[in-house]
Every structure is written in C-alpha cells, then in structure tokens.
N, C-alpha and C positions, 0 to 999 in steps of 0.2 A: 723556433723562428730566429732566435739572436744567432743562433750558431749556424745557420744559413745566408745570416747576413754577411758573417763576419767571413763566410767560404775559405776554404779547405787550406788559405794562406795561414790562419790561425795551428798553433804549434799542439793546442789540444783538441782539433777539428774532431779528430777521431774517438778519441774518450770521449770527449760531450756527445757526441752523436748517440753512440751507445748508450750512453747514460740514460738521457732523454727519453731514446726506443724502449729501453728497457722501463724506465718510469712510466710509459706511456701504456706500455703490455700489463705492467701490476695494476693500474688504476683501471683497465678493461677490465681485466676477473675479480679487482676489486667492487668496480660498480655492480658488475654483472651479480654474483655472490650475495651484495647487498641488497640490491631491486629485485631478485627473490625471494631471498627471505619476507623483503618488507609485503610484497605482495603474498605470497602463501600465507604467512602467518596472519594479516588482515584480512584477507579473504576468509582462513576458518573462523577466524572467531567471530567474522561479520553471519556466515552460515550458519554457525553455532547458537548467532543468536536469533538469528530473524527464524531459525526451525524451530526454537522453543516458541516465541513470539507467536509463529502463525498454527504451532499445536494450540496455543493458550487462547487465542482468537479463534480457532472452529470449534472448541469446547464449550468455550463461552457460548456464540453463537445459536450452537446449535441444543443450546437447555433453556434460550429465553422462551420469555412465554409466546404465544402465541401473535398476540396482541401487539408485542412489540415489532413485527415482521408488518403489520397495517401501517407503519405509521411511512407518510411522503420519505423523509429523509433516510430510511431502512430498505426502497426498492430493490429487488436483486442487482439492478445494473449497479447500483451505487456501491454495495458491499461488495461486488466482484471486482470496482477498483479499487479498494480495501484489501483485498486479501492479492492482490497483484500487483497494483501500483505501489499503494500506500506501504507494502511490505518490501515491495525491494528499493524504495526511499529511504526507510528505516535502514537498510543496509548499510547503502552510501553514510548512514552516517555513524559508523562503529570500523568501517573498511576506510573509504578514499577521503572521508573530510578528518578524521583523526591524523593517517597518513598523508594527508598531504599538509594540515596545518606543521605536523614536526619536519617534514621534510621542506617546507617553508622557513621554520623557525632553523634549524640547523643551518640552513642555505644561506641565511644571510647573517647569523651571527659567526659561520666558517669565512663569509665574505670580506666582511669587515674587519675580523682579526687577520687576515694572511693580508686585509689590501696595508693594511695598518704596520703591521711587519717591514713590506716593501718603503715603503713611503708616507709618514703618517698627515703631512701636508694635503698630499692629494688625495686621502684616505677622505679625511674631512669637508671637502672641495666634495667630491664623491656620496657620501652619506647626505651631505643636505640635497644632491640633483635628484638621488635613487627615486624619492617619493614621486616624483615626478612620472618615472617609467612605471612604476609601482598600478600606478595610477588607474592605468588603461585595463590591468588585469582585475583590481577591485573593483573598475566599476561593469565588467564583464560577471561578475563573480554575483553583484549585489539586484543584478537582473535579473529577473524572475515575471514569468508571466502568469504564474497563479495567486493574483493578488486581489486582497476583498475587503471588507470593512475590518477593523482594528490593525491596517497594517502590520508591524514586526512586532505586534504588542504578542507576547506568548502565552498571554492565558486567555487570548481569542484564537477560537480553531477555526480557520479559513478554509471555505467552502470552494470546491473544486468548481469554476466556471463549466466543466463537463458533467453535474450531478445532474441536474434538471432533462437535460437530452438524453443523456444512461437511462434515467428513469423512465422515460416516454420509450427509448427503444427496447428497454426488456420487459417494459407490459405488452408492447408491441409483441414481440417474437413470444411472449409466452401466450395471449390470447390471437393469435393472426389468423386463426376460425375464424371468431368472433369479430374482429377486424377485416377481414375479407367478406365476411357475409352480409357487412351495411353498404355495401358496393362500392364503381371507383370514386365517386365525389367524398364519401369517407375516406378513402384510403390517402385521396388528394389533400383533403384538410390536414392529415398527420403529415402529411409529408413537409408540407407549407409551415405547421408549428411548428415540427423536428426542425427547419432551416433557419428560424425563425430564432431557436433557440442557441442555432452553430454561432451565428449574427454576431452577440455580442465578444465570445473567444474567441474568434476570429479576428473582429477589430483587433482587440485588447493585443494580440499576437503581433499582428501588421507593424501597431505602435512599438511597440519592444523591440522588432526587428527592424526598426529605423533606429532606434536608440541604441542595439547593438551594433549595427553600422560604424552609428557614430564615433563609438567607445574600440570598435577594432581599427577603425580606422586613425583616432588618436593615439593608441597603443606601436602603428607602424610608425607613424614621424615621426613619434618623442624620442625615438630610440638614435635616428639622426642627426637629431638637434641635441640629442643630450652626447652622444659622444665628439660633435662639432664644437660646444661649448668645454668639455672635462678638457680635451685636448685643447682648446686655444688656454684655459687657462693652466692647464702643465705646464705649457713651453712659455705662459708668462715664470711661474715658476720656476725651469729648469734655469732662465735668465738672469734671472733675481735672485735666488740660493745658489747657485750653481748646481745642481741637483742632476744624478744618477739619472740619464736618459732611459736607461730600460730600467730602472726602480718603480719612475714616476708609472713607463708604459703599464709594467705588472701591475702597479698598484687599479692603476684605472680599466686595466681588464680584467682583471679577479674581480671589482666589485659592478661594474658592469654586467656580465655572467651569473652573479649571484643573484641580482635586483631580475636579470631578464629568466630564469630560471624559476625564481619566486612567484613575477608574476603572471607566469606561463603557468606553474602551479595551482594560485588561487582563483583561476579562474575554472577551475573545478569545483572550486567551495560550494558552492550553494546550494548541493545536495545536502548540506547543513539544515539550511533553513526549511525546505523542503522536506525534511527528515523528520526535523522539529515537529512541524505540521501535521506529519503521518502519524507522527509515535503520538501525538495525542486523540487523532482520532481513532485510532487503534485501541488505547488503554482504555478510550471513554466508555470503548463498547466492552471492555473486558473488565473495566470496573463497574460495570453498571450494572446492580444486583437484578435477576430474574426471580417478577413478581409468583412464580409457582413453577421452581426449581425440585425436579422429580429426585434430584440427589439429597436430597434434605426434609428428606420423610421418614425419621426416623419414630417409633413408637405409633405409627399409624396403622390403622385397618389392612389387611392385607387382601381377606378371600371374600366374595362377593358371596351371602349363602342360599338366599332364594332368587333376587331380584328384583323385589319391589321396587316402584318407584313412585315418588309424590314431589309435585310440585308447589311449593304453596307460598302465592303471592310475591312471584319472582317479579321483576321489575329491570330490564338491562335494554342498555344500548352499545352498541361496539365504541370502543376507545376514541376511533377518527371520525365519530359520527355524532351528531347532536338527536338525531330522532330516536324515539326508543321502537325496539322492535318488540319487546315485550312489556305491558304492563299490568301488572295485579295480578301476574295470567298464575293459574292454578287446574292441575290435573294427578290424577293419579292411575298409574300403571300396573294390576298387580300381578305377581309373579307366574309367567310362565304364558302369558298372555300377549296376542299380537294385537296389533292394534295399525291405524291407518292417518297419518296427519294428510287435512286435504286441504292447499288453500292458494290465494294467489299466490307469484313470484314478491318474496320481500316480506312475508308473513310471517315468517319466523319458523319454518321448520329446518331449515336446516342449522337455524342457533341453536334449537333444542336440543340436536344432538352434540353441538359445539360446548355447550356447558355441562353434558352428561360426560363427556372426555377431557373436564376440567381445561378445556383450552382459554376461556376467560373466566373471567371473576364476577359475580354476581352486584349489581347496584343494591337490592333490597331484595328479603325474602331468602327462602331456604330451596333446599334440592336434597329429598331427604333417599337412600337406599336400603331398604331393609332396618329403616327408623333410624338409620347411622345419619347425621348430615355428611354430604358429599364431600366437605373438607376435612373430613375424620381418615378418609381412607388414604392410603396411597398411592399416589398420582400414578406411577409405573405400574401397579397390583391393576390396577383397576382398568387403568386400560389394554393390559393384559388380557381381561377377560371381555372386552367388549370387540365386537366385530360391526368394522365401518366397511361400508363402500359408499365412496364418494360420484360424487355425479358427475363428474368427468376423471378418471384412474389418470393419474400418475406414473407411468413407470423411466424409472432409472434408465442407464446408458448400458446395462448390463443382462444377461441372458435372464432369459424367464424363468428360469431355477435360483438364477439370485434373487431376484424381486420377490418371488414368495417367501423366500428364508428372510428375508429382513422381519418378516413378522411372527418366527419362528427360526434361530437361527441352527439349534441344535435338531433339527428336523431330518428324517432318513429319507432318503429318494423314495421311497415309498408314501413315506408320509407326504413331500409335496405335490407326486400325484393324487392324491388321495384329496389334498386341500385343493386343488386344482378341478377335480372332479365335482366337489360340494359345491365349488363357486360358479358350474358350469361354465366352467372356460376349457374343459380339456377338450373335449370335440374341436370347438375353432383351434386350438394350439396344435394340434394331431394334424388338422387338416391343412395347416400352413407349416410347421416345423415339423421334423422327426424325431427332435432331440427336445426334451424339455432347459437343456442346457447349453441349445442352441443358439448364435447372434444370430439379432435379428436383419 
C-alpha cells in the first residue's frame, strides 16, 4: 500500500514492488500449506476418535439388559440422537474447538508482538480497544440454544429440548398399526402433543435468534468505531511523539486483523460446550454397567440337558412399572412336554417367556431348569437353545437370508431353507420372492 502511495517517483518503486509481490505469493502457499495441514490432521484424529467412541457406544448399547431399553429417557428416537448428533458434537470437539482455540491463541499473541514491533505506543492504545471487537464473536460463541437446568455447571448432563418429541415420533413410526387403527381423532391427538412438544424449542430458538441479532449486529459497528477511535487517537500521537506515520498505521492494522480474525474464529467455539454435553451423555451410557451382560458368563451352565422347567413362587414386575404382573405365581413344565398359557391381554404370558430368556431379573422366587436355577446357566448358551417367535416378527433392512442367519450365523444355504421350511414361511417366501437372498 505504502509503495503505491509513494508511486513510481520513488527511486526503489521497483524493488519494493517486487518484494512485496513476492512476500505476498510466499504467505499464499505459506497459508495454503498451513490450513491443510491444520485441517487434515484434525479432522483424522477427530475420525479416529469419534470411530472408536461410537464402536464403544453400539457395543455397550447393544449387551444392556433388556430392561434398560423400557426406560422413558432410552426411546429409540432419543439414542438415534446419540449415536448421530451427540457423536458428531463430540467431534467438533477434538477437530474445530481445539483448532480453532490455537489458532485463536497464536492469532493474537502473533498480533500483538509484530503491532508492538511497529509501534509499541499504539500497540497498547490497541490491546486495551481489541476486547472490545473481541466482544461480538464471544458473545456469538457463548450462544447456545440447548440449554436446561444446571446451566454450564459440567457435571449436570443437559437434556436435549428435542428428547421428549423424538420419543413420541419413534413410538409413533415404530407402532403406526397400532396408531392408525384407533382412528383419525387419535392420530389428531398425537399430532397436537407432537406440536405441543415443538412449542417449547421453538420459543427457546426464536429468543436466541433475537439475541443473536443482537450480538452480530454489535460485532458490525464496533469494528467502525473501533478503527474511528485507534486512528484519532494515532494521529493524536503521531502529533505529540512525532511518530512514524506508516509505523503507527502497521501497528494499528496488524492488531486490528488479529482481534477481527480471532473473533471470526471463536465464534465457532461452542461446539465446545456442546461437545462437553455429548461426551457425557455418551460415556454415561458406556459406563453404565449392564445388569445381565451375556459377556461375563464365565464358569456357567452351558448345554440345556432335558428341559425341565419349574417355576416356584416367582413374584416380578417390569422396571417402568409399579403393578406386578406376576405374583407367588408357581408352575412346572416337564421335559419334552407342550403345554398351552391361556389368558387375558397383560396376564403375564408373554413375561414368562421374557424371564425364560433371562431378559429381566426376577423380584422374588426362583426359575429353576433341569433343577439348575436359571442364573447358573449362561445367558448366550441358553438362549441358544431356545426358540422365540414373537407376536409381531421383526425383520432387519436386509434380505431374508440375512435375517435368518442372525440366528444362526454359520448356517449353509441349505440349512436356512431348511429353517425356513420348519417355521413354515417357505411357501409365502417362494410365493412372493425367488431368491431367499432376495430385497425385499
């Protein structure tokens, strides 16, 4: 710029020019060079970790007990933002909030010393405005619209204002039979809670985004008033010291650049604190030991050898439930013997078979097999050798050769015709598919 001013009457027009251009091309491949690095090398190790993380969270996951999957705050909708949101939160904060806090921190301690070089007068003049401009990007930075009781306190895990409507839309879509079949004044009612529950994150939104207004829009004027003020009071100074006119300018533009650079920066932070947030409700579930962990049966029963079965003075109710579905209740089954439960809806038959597959735990009383108690054997052995079908089948996103192999995985094509045939599904499969490995 100086050597523009001073035009081409200056006797080194020509070397400064050069100089400059050429100073100006290194700092291109210099940045360039740098801001890759900085981004690949944070980016893998943010991949690196969030792939271990979300291995270690569908491992966990998928060995809790049963029981733990009843409870409100566990709904599928909730744990799908879990394993998607909450995991690429956790990202941002091993990738863009680590790199952006040093590329913050270098940005303004490089500002400071090169304005301070120039001119250490206006350096100081300089240093006390910055916070000023600083201002608008922290308080862009320190906005957050998912906030809940215990504010920044970090050993309160703040609940997602979206958990309660996730939950109401994935029992929705997982029951929408059963939801279609009470007609449209039910389907009206959910519709009316579902909006009922948008209501409150949406305000909460609206408000933030008036306050972010606010805050972007003080971040534009400071920047005017702050360089209206550095420069009236330079040119008191160049007056006063007699002071280097383009010393004073560098100084007050290197640290100008720094402060505006900075808090262009942090106003990406607060995947920080949202990061915070995730990684706890992440760990909580991955430190949270599973009350009947089939990995950790070691020295137990493995082979089932007749079948018996005795119930004697079982006593249980589900986890999320206060009523008991069984009590004192006592039966015996013996080996090789079919037998018939017949009763209303909510009687307890299909718990019976929920506690022959060790999926809960018992309040009182035994569950005995072949005189072993049920907790002697092990949890994987045993359900091994039991065959469920549930009263409304489940299948996966995957061809009907896969779905059978999950319950058998080293099985020959023969063999899951074969299991297909026993379960009387091969006729309908045959008559709808050609291929048992067919999509569907």
């Amino acid at each position: 710029m100086f050597v523009l001013i001073e035009g081409p009457d200056s006797p080194t027009f020509l070397e400064d020019r050069d100089t400059w251009i050429l100073n100006a091309v290194y700092l291109v491949f210099g940045c360039g060079a740098v801001g890759f690095l900085q981004k690949y090398l944070f980016k893998e190790t943010g991949e690196n970790l969030t792939y271990e993380v979300r291995t270690l969270l569908f491992e966990s996951t998928i060995y809790k007990q049963v029981s733990w999957f009843d409870r409100k705050d566990k709904a599928p909708g909730i744990l799908s933002v879990v394993f998607s949101e909450d995991i690429t939160n956790l990202n941002g904060l091993s990738t863009e909030t680590i790199s952006v806090i040093l590329e913050t921190f270098f940005c303004l301690v490089g500002g400071v010393a090169l304005s301070a070089f120039f001119q250490w007068r206006m350096s100081v003049i300089c240093i006390i405005s910055t916070p000023f401009v600083m201002l608008g990007g922290v308080l862009m930075s320190r906005l957050k619209w998912k906030t809940g009781p215990g504010g920044n306190d970090p050993n309160v895990v703040q609940e997602d204002p979206y958990d309660k409507s996730n939950a109401l839309l994935s029992d929705v879509i997982t029951n929408y039979r059963t939801v279609i079949s009470f007609g449209q004044d039910n389907v009206d009612s959910i519709m009316d809670k579902y909006e009922h529950l948008l209501t409150g994150p949406a305000a909460l939104r609206v408000r933030n985004a008036h306050i972010a207004g606010f805050a972007f829009g003080y971040s534009m004027c400071i920047r005017v008033i702050y360089i209206g003020v550095v420069f009236f009071i330079g040119s008191k100074l160049v007056r006063s010291y007699d002071l280097d006119t383009k010393d004073v300018f560098m100084s007050i533009y290197i640290i100008f650049t720094s402060a505006m650079g900075a808090g262009f920066a942090m106003a990406s932070i607060p995947s920080a604190t949202e990061a915070r947030e995730s990684a706890q409700r992440i760990f909580k579930i991955i430190d949270e030991p599973s009350k009947i962990d089939v990995r950790q049966q070691a020295g137990k029963l493995q082979k089932v050898t007749h079948g018996a079965i005795e119930f004697q003075n079982v006593t249980f109710n589900y986890p999320t439930r206060q009523q008991q579905v069984l009590k004192n209740f006592s039966m015996t089954i013996p080996a090789g013997k079919k037998i018939g439960l017949v009763g209303h809806s909510g009687c307890g038959k299909s718990t019976i078979t929920n506690l022959l597959l060790r999926f809960y735990e018992l309040q009182q009383g035994e569950i005995r097999i072949d005189g072993e108690k049920i907790e002697d054997y092990d949890v994987a052995a045993l359900r091994r050798q039991i065959g469920y079908v549930m009263q409304e089948p489940i299948l996966f996103n995957q061809t009907i050769k896969e779905n059978i192999l999950f319950g058998k995985s080293n099985s020959t094509d023969a063999q899951v015709r074969q299991y297909a045939e026993m379960a009387n599904a091969l006729q309908f499969i045959e008559s709808n598919f050609e291929e048992l490995d067919e999509d569907e």
